[in-house]
VEXDRENDREN-905910 format. One record per atom (N, C-alpha, C): residue in one letter; atom name; x, y, z. Coordinates in pm, 1 decimal, always signed. Layout:
N
A/CA/X/Y/Z;
...
***
This chain:
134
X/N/+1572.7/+622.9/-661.3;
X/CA/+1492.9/+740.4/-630.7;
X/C/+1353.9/+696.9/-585.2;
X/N/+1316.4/+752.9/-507.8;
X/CA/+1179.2/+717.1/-447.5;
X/C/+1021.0/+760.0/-497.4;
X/N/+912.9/+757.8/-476.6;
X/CA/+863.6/+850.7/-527.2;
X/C/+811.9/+973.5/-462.3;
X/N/+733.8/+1010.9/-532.1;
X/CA/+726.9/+1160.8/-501.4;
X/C/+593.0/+1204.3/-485.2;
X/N/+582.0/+1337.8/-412.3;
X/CA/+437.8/+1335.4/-384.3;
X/C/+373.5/+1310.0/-520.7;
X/N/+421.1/+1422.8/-660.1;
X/CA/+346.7/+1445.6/-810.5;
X/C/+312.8/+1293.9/-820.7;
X/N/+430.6/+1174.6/-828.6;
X/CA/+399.7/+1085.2/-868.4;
X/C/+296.0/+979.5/-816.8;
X/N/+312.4/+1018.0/-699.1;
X/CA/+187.0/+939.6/-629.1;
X/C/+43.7/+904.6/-669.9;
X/N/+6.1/+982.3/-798.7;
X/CA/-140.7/+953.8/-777.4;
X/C/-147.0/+926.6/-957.4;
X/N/-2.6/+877.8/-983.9;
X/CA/-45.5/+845.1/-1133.5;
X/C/-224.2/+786.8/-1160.6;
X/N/-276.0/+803.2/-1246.7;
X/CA/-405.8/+779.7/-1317.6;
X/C/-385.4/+610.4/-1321.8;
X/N/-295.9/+547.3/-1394.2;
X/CA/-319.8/+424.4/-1450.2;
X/C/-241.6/+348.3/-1353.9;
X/N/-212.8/+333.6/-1252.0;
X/CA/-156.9/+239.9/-1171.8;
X/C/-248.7/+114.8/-1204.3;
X/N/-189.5/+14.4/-1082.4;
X/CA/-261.8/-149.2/-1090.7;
X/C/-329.1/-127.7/-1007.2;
X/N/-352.7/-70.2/-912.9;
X/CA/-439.4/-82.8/-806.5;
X/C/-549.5/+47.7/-789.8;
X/N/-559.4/+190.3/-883.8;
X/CA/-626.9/+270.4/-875.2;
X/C/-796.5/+208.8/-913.6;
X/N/-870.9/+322.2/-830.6;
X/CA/-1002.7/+282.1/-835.4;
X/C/-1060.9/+102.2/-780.1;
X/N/-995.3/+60.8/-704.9;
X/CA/-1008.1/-107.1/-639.0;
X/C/-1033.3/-60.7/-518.4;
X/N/-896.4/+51.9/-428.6;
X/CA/-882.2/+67.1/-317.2;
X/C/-970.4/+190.1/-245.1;
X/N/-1082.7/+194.7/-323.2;
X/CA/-1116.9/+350.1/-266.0;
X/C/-1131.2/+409.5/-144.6;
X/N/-1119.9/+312.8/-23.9;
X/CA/-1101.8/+425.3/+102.1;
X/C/-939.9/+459.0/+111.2;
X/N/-860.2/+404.5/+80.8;
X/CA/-739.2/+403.2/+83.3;
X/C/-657.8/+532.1/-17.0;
X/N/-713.5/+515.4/-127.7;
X/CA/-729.6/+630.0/-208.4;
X/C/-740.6/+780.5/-138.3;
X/N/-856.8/+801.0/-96.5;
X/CA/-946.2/+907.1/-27.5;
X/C/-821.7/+937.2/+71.2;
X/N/-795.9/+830.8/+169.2;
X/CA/-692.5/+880.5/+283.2;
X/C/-565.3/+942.1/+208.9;
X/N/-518.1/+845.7/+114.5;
X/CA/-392.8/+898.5/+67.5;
X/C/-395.9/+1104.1/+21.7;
X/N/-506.4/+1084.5/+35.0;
X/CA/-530.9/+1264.0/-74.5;
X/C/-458.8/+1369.0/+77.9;
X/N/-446.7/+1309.3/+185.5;
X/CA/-424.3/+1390.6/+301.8;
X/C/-266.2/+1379.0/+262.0;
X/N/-216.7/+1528.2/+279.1;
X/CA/-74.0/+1516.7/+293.9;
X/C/+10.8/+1472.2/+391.1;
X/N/-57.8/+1488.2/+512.6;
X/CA/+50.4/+1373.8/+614.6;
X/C/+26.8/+1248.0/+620.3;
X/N/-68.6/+1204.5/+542.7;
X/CA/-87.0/+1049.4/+492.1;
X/C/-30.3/+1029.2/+451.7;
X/N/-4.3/+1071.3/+320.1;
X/CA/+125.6/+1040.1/+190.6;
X/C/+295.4/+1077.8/+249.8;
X/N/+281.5/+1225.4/+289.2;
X/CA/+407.2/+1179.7/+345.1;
X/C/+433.7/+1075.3/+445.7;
X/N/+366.9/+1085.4/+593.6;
X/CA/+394.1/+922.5/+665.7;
X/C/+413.5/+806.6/+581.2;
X/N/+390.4/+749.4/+474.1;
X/CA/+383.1/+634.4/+362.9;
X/C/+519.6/+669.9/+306.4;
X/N/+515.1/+805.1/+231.4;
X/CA/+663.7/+792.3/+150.8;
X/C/+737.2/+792.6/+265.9;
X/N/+760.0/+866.1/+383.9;
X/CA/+873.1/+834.0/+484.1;
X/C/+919.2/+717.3/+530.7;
X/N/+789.1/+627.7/+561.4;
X/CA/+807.9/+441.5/+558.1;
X/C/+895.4/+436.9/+457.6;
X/N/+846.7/+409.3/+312.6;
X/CA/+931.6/+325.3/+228.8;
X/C/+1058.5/+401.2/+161.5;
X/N/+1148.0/+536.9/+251.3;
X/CA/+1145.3/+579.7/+195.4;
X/C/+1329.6/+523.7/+128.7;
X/N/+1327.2/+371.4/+269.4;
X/CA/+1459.2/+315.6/+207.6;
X/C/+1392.3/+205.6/+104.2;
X/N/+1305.9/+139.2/+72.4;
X/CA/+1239.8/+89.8/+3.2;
X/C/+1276.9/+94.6/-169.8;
X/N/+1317.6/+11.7/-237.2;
X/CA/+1283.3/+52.9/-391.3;
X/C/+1163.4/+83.1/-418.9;
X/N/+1121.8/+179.7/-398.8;
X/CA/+963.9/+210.0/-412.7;
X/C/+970.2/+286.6/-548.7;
X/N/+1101.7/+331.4/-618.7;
X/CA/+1061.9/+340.6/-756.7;
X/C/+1022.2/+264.4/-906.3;
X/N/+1043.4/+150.8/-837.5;
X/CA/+1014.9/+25.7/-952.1;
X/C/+852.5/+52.7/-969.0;
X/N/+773.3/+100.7/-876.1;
X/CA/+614.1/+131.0/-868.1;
X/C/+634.4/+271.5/-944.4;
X/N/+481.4/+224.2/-1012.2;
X/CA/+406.1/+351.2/-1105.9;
X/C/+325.9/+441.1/-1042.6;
X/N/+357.0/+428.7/-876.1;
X/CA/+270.0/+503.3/-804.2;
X/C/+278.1/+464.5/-601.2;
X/N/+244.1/+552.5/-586.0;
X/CA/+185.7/+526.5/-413.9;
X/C/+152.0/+418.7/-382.6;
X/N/-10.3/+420.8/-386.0;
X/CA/-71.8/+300.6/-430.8;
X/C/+7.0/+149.2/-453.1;
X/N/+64.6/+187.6/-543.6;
X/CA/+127.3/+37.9/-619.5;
X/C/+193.4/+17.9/-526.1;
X/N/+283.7/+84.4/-460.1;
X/CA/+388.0/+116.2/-349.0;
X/C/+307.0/+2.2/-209.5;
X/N/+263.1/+115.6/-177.5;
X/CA/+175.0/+43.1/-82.1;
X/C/+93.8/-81.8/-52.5;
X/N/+13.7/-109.3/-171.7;
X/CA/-65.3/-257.5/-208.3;
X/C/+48.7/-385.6/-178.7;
X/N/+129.7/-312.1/-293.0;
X/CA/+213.8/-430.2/-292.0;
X/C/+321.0/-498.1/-201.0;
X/N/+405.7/-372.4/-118.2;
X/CA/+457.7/-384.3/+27.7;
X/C/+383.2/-412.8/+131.2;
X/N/+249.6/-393.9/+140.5;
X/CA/+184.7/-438.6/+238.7;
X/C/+116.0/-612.3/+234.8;
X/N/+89.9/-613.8/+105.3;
X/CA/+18.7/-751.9/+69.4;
X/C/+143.1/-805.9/-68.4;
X/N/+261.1/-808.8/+21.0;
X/CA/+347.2/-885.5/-96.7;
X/C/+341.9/-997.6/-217.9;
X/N/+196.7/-1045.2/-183.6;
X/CA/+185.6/-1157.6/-320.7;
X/C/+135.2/-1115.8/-412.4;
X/N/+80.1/-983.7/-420.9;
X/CA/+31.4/-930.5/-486.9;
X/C/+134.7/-847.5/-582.0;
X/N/+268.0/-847.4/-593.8;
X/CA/+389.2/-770.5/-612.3;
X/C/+397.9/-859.7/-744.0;
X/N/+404.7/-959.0/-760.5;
X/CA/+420.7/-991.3/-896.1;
X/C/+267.5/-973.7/-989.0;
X/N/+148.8/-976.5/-940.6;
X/CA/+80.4/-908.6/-1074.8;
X/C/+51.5/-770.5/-1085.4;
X/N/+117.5/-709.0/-996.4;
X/CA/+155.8/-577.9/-1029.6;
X/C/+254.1/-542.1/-1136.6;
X/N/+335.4/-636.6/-1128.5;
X/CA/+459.4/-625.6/-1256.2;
X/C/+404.4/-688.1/-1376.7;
X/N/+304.9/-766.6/-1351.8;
X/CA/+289.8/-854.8/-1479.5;
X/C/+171.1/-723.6/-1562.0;
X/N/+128.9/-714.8/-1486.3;
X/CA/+16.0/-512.1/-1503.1;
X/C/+103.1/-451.8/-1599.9;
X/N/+237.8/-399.5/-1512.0;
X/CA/+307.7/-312.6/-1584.7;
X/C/+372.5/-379.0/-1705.6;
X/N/+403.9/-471.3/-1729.6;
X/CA/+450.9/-545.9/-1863.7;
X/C/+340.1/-599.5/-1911.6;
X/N/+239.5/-542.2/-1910.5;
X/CA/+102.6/-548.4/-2005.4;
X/C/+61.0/-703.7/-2031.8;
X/N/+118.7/-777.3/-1969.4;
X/CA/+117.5/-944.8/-1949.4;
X/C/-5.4/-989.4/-1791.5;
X/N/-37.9/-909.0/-1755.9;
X/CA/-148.1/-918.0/-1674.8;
X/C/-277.1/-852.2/-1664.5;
X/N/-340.1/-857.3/-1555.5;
X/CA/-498.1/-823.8/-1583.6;
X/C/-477.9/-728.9/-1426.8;
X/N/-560.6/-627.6/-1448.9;
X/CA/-563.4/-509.2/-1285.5;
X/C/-590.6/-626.4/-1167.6;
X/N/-628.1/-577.2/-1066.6;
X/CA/-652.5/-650.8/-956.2;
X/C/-763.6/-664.2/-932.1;
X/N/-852.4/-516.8/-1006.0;
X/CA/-1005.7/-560.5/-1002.3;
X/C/-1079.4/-701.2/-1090.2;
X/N/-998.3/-709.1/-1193.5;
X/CA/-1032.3/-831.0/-1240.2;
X/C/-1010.6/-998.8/-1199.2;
X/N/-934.6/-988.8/-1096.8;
X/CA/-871.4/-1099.1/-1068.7;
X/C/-910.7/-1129.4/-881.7;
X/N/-945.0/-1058.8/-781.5;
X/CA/-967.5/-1023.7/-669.4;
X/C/-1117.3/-1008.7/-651.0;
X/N/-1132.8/-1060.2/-529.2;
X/CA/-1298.4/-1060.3/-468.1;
X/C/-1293.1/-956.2/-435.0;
X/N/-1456.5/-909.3/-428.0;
X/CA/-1487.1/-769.3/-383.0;
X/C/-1464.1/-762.5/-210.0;
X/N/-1479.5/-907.5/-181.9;
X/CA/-1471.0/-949.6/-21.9;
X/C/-1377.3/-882.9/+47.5;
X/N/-1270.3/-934.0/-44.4;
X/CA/-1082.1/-918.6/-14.9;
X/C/-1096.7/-805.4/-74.3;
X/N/-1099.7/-730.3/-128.6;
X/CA/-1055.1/-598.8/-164.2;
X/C/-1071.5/-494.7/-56.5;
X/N/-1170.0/-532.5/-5.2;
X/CA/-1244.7/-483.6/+110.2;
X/C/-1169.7/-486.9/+250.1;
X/N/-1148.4/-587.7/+242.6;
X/CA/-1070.9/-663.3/+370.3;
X/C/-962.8/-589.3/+377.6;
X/N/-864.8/-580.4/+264.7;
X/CA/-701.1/-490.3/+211.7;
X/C/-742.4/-358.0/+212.1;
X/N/-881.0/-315.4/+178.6;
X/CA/-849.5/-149.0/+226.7;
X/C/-903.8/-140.5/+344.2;
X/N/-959.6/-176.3/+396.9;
X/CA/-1010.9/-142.4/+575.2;
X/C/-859.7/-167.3/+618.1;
X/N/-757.8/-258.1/+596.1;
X/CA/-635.0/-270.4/+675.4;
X/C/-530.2/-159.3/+663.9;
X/N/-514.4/-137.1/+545.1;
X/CA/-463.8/-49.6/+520.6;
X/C/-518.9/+78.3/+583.0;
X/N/-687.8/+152.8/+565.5;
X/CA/-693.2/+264.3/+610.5;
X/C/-689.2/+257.6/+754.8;
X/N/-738.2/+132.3/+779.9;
X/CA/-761.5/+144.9/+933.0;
X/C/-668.6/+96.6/+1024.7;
X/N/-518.9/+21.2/+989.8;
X/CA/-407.1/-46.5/+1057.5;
X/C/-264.2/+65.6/+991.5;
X/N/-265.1/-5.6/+848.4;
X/CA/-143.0/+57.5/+780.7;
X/C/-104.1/+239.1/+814.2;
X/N/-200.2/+289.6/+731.4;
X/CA/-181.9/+416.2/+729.1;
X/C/-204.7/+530.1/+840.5;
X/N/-273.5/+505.9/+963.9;
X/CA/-291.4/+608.1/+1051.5;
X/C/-191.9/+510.6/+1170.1;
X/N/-142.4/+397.3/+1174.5;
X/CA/+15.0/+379.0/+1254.6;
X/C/+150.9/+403.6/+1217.0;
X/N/+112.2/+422.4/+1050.4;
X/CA/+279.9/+490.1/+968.6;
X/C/+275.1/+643.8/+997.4;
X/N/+153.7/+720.3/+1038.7;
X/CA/+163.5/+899.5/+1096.8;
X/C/+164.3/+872.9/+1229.1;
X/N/+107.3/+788.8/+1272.5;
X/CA/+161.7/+781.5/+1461.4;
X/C/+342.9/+760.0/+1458.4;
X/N/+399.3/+650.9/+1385.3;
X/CA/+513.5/+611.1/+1385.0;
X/C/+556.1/+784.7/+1356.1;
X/N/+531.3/+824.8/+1240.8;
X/CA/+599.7/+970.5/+1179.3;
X/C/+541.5/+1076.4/+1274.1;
X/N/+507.5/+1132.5/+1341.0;
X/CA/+465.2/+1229.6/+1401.1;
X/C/+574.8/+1197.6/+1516.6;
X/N/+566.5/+1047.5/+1582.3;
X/CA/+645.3/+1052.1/+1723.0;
X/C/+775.0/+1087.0/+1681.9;
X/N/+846.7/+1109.9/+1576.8;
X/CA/+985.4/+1199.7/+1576.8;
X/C/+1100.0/+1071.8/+1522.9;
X/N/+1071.7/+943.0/+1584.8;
X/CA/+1137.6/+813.4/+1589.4;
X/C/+1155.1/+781.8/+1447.7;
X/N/+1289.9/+761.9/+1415.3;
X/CA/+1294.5/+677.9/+1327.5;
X/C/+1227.2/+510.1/+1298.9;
X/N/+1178.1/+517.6/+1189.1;
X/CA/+1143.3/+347.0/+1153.7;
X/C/+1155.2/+349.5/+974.2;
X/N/+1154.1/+223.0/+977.1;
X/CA/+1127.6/+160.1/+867.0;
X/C/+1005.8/+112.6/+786.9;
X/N/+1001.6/+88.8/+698.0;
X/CA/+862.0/+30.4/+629.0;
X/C/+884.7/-183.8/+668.6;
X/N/+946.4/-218.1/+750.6;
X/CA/+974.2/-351.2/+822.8;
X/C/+938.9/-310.6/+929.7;
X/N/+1006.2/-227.8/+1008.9;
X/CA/+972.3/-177.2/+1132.2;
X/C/+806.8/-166.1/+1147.0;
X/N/+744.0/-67.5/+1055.8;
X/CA/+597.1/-48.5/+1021.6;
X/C/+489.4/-178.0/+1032.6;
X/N/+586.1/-256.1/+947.0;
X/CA/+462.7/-370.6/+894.9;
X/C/+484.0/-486.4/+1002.5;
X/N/+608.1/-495.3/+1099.9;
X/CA/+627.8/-634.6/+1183.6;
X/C/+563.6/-549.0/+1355.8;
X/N/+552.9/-442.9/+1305.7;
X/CA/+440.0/-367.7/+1426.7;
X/C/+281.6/-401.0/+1388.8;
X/N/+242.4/-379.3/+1277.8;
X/CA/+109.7/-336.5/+1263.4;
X/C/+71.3/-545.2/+1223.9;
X/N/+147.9/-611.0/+1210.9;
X/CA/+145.2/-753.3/+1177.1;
X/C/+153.8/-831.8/+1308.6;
X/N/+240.0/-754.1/+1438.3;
X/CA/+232.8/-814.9/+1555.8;
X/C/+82.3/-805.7/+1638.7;
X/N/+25.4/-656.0/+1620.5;
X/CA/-70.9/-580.5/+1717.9;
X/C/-223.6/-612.7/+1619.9;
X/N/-234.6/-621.2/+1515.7;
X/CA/-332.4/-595.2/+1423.8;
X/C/-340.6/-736.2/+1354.2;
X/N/-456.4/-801.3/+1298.0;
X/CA/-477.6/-866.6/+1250.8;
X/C/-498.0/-848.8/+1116.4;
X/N/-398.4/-944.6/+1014.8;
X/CA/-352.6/-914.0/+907.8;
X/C/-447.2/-979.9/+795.9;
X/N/-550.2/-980.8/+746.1;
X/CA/-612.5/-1040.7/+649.0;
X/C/-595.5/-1135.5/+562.1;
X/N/-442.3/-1132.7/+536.6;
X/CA/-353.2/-1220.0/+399.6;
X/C/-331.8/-1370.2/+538.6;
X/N/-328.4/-1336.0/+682.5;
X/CA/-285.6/-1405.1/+728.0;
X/C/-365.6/-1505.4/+763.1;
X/N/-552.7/-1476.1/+727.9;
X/CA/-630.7/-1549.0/+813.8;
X/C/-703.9/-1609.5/+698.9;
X/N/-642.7/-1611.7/+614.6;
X/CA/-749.3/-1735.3/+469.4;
X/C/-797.3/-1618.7/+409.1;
X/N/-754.7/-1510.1/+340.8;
X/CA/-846.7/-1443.8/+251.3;
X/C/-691.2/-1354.0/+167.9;
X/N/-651.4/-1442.8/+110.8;
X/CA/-537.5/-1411.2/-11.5;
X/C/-569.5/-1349.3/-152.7;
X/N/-717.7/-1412.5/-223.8;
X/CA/-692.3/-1361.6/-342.3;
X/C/-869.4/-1372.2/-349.7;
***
């Protein structure tokens, strides 16, 4: 099962309050839906949220201390992440990820959340890709 708009904005995710422009965008409903429609073949229910959803499909190394979060065996991302890079991951996201997953969803076309990211990874310059990981 995927998630859902309600669930989207759980309070205690791993990544709430880190991402705040990303946040802000998500509050638009054709934001969130374009995002849940991406992942929406995705196990995106193993995530406690949107957010988590997103962070972690977009910046995949970040997918295991998201789990280590949720098994209370890790530390948030604000504790562990530069303010540099945090920065870097939400400008991509608001400004690559999320307004080409409502271009993708508006044009009618089916895609994927692969489809999404080997577009916005071909055309856009990816942050994780140019020395700024953690």
């Amino acid at each position: 099962m995927g998630l859902s708009l309600m669930q989207s904005m759980v309070c205690d995710d791993s990544f709430a309050s880190v991402f705040t422009r990303t946040e802000e965008l998500l509050e638009s409903a054709e934001y969130k839906e374009a995002i849940e429609f991406a992942g929406r073949r995705k196990n995106s229910g193993k995530y406690r949220s949107l957010m988590d959803f997103l962070v972690c499909e977009t910046f995949t190394f970040y997918r295991w201390r998201c789990f280590m979060y949720y098994n209370e065996t890790g530390r948030k991302l604000k504790e562990v992440t530069s303010s540099n890079n945090v920065k870097k991951y939400d400008d991509y996201m608001c400004d690559v990820i999320i307004p080409e997953a409502l271009r993708f969803f508006k044009s009618g076309k089916k895609f994927s959340w692969r489809t999404l990211m080997e577009y916005c990874e071909d055309n856009f310059k990816h942050p994780a890709r140019y020395g700024c990981l953690y």
